[in-house]
C-alpha positions as CSV (number, residue, x, y, z in Angstrom):
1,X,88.4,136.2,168.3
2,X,89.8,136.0,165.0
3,X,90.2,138.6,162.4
4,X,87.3,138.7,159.8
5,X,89.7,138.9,157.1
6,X,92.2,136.0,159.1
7,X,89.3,133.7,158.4
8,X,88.5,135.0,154.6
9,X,91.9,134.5,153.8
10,X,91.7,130.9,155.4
11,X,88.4,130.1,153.5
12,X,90.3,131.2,150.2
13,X,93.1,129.2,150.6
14,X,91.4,126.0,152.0
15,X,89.0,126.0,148.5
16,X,92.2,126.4,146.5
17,X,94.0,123.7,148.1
18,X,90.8,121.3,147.7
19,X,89.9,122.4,143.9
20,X,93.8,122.0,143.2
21,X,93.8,118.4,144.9
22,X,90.4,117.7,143.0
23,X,92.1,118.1,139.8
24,X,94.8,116.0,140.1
25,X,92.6,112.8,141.2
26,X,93.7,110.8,138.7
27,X,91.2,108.8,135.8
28,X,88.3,107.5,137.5
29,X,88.7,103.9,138.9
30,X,87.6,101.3,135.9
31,X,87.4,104.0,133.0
32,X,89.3,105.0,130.2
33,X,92.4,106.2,131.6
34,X,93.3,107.5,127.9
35,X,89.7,109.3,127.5
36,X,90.4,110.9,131.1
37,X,94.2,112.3,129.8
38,X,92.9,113.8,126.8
39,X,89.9,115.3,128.6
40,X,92.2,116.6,131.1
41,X,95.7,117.1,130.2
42,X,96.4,119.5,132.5
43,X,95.8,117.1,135.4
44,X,96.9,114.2,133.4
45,X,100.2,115.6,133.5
46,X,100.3,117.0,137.0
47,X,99.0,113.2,138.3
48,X,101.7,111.5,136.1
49,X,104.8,113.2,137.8
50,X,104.0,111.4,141.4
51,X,102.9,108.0,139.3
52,X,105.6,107.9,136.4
53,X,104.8,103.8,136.3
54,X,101.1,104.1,136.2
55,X,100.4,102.7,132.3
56,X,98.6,105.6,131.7
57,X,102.0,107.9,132.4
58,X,103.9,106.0,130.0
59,X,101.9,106.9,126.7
60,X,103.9,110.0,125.1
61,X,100.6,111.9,124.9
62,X,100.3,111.9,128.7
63,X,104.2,113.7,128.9
């Protein structure tokens, strides 16, 4: 049986992986891509460096 704090430690790092991932969804499919980078810049930027020739990742506020 596993340790109590094996599986805390696996909890912790399974919500940090999926709230890291959730960020970094990209603008919601049919919206305002520019509204979404503004609102997030943080993820805007971190979504841009795997999809440099998305339209979105070529505006200089998105860099």
């Amino acid at each position: 049986m596993p340790k109590k704090s094996n599986v805390a430690m696996f909890f912790l790092a399974s919500s940090l992986l999926a709230s890291t991932a959730s960020l970094a969804d990209g603008p919601p499919a049919g919206g305002d891509a520019n509204a979404w980078c503004e609102a997030n810049q943080n993820a805007c930027v971190t979504w841009c460096e795997t999809r440099p020739d998305e339209e979105i990742c070529q505006e200089p506020e998105c860099d």
